[in-house]
N, CA, C and O atoms as a GROMACS GRO file, in nm:
protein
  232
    1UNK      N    1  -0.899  -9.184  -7.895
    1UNK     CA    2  -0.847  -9.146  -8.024
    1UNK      C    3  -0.898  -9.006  -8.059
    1UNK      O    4  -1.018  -8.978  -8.058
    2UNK      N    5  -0.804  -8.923  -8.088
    2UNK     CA    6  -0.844  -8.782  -8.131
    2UNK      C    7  -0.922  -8.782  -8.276
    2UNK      O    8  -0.887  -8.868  -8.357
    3UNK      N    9  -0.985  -8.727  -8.298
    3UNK     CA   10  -1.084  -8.724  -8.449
    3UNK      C   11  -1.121  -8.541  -8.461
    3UNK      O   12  -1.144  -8.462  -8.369
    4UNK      N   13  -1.117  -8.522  -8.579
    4UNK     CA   14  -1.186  -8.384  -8.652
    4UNK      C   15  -1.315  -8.410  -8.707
    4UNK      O   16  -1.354  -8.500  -8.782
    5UNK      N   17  -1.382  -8.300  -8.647
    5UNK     CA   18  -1.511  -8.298  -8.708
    5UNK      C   19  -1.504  -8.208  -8.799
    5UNK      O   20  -1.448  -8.100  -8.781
    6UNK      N   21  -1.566  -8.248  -8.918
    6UNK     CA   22  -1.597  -8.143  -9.044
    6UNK      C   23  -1.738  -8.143  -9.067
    6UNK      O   24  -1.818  -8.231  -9.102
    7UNK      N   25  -1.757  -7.922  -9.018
    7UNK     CA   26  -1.859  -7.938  -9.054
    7UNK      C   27  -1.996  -7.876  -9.179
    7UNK      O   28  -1.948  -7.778  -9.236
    8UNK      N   29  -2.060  -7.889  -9.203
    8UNK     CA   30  -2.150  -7.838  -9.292
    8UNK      C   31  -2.109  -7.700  -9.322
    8UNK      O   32  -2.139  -7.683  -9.440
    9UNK      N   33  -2.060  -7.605  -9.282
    9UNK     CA   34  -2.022  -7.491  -9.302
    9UNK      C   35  -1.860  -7.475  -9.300
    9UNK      O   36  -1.809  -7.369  -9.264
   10UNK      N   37  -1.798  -7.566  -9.335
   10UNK     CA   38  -1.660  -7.538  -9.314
   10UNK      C   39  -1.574  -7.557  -9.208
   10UNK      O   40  -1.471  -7.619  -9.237
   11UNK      N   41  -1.585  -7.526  -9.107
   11UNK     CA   42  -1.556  -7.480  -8.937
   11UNK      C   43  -1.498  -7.659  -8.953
   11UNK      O   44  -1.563  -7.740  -9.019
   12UNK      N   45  -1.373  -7.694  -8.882
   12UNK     CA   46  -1.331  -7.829  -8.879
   12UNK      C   47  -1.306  -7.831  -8.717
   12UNK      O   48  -1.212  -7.758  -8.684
   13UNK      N   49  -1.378  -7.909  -8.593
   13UNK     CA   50  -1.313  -7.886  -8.486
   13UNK      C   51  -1.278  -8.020  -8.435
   13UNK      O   52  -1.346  -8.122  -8.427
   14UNK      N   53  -1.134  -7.993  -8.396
   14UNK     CA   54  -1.095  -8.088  -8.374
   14UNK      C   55  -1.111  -8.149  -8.189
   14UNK      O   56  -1.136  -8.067  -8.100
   15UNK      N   57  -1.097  -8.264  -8.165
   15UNK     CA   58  -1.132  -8.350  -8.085
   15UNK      C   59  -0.989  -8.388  -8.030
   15UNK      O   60  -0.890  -8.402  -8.102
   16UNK      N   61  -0.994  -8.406  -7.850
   16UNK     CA   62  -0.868  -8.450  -7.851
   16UNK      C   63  -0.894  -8.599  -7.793
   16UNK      O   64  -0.994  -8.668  -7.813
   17UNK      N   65  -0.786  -8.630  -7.719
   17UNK     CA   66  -0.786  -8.801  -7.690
   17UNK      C   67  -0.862  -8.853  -7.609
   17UNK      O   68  -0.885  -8.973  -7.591
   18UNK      N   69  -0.907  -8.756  -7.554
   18UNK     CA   70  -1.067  -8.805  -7.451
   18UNK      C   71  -1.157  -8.792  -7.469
   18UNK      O   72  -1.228  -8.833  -7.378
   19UNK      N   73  -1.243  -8.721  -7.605
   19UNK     CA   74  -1.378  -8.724  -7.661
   19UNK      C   75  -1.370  -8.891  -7.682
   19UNK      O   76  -1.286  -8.980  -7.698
   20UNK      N   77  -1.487  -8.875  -7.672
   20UNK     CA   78  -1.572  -9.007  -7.757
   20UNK      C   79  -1.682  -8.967  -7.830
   20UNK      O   80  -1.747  -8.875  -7.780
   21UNK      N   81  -1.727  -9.019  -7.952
   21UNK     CA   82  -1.848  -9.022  -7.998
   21UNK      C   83  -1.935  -9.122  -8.014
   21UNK      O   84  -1.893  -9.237  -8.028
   22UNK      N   85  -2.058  -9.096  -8.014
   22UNK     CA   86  -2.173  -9.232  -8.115
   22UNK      C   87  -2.285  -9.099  -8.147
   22UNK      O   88  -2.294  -8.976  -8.144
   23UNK      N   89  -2.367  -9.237  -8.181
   23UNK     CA   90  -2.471  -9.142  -8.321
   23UNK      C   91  -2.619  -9.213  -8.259
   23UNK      O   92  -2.634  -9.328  -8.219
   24UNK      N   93  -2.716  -9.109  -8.266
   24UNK     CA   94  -2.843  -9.140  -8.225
   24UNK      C   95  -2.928  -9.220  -8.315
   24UNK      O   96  -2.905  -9.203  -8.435
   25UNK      N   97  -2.999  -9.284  -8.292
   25UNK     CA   98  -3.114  -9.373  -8.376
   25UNK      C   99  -3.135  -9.256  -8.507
   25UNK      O  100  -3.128  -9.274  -8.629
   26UNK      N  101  -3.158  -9.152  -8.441
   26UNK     CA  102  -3.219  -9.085  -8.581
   26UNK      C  103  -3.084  -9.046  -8.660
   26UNK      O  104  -3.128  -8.970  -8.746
   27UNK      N  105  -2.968  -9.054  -8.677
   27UNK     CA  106  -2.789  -9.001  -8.724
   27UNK      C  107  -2.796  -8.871  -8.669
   27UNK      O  108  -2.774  -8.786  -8.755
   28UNK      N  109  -2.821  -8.820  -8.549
   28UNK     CA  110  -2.750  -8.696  -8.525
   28UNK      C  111  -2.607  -8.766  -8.410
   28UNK      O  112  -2.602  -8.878  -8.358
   29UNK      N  113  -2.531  -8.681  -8.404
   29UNK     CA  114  -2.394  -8.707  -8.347
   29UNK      C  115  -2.369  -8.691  -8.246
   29UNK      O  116  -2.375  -8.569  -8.228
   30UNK      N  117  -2.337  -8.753  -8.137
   30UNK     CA  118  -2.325  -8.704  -7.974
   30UNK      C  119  -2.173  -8.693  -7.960
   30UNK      O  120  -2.104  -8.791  -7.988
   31UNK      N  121  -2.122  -8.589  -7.923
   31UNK     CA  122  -2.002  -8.590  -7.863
   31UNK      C  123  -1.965  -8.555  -7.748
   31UNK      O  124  -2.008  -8.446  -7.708
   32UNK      N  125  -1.890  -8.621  -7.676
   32UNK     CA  126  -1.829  -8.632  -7.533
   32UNK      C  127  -1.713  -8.612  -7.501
   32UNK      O  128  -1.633  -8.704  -7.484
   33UNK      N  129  -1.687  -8.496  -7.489
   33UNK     CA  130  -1.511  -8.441  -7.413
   33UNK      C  131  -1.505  -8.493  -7.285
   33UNK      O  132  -1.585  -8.547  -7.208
   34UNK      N  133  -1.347  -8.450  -7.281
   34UNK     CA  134  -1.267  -8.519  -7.148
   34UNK      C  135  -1.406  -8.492  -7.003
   34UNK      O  136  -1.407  -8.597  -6.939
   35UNK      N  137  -1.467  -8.433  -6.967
   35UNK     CA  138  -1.502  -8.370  -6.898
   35UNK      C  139  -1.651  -8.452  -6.854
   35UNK      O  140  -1.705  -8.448  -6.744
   36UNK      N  141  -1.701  -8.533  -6.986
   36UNK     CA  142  -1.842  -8.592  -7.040
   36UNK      C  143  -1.943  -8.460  -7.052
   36UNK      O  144  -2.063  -8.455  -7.026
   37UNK      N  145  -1.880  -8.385  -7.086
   37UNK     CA  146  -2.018  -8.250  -7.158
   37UNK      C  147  -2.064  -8.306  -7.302
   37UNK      O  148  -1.981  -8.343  -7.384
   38UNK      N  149  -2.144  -8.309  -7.316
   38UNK     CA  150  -2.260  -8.389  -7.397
   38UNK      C  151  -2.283  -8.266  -7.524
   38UNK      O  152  -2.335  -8.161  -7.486
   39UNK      N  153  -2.252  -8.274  -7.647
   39UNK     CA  154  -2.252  -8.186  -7.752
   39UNK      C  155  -2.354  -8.288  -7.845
   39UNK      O  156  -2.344  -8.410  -7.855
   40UNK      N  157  -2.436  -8.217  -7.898
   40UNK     CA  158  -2.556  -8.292  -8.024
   40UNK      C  159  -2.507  -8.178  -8.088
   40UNK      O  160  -2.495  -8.061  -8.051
   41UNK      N  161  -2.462  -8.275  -8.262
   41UNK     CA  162  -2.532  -8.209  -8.341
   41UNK      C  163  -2.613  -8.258  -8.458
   41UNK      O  164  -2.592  -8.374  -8.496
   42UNK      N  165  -2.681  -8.203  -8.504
   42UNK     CA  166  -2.793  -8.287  -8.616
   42UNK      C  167  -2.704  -8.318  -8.740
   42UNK      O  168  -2.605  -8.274  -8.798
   43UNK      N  169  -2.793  -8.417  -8.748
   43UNK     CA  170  -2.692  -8.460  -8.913
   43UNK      C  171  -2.699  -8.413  -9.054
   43UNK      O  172  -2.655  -8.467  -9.156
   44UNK      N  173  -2.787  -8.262  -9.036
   44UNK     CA  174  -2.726  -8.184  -9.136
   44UNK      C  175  -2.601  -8.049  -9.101
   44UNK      O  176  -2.570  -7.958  -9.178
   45UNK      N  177  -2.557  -8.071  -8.982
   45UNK     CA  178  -2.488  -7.982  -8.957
   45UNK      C  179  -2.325  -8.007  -8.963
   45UNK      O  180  -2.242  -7.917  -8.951
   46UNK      N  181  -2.291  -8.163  -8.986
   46UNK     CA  182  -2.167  -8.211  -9.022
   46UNK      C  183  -2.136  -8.276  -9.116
   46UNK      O  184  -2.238  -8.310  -9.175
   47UNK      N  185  -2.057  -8.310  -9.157
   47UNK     CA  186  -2.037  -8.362  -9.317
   47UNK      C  187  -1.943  -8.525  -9.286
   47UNK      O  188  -1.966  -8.614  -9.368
   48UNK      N  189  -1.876  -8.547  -9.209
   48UNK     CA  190  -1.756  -8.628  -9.181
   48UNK      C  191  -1.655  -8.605  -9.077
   48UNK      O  192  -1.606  -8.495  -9.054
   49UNK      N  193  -1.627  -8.716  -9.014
   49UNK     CA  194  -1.507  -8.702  -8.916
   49UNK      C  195  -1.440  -8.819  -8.974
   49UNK      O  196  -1.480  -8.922  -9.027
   50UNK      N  197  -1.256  -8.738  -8.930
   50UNK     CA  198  -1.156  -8.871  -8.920
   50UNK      C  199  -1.090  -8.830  -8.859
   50UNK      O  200  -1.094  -8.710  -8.830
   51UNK      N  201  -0.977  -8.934  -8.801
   51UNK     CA  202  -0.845  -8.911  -8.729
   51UNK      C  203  -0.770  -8.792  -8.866
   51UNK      O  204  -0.751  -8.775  -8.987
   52UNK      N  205  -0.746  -8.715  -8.669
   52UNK     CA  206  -0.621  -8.608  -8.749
   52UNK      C  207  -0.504  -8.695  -8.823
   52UNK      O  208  -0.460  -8.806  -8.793
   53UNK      N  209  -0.476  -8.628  -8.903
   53UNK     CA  210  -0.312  -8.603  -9.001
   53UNK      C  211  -0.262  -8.583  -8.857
   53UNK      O  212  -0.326  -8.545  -8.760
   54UNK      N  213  -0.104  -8.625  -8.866
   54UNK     CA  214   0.011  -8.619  -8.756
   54UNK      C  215   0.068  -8.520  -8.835
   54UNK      O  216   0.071  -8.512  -8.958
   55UNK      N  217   0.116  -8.443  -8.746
   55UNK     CA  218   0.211  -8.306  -8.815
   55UNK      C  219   0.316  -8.410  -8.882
   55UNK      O  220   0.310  -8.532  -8.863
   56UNK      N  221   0.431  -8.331  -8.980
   56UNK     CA  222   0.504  -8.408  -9.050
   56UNK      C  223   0.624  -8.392  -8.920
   56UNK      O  224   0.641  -8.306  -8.834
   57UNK      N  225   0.696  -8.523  -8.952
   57UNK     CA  226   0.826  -8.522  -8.894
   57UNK      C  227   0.925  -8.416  -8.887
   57UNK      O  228   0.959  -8.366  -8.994
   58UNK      N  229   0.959  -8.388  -8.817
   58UNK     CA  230   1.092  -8.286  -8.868
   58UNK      C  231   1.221  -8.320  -8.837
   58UNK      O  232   1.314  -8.249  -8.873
   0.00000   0.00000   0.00000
């Protein structure tokens, strides 16, 4: 499932269908792209993730 990260400074990056995430004992955030490259970030550096909005129909 694709998800956006929003973070502490604004910057929203989005995630596509092969990240995965989980969260460390202490809440910092591990993320894992298609590839399994391993991204931390601490949990004052993001605010919230959700599934993207679908562009509108046309």
């Amino acid at each position: 499932m694709a998800f956006d990260l929003h973070r502490a400074d604004g910057e929203v990056i989005r995630f596509g269908n092969d990240a995965r995430f989980s969260f460390t004992a202490t809440g910092h955030l591990v993320v894992y792209d298609a590839k399994g490259n391993k991204t931390l970030f601490s949990h004052h550096s993001w605010n919230w993730l959700e599934e993207p909005v679908p562009p509108p129909a046309e």
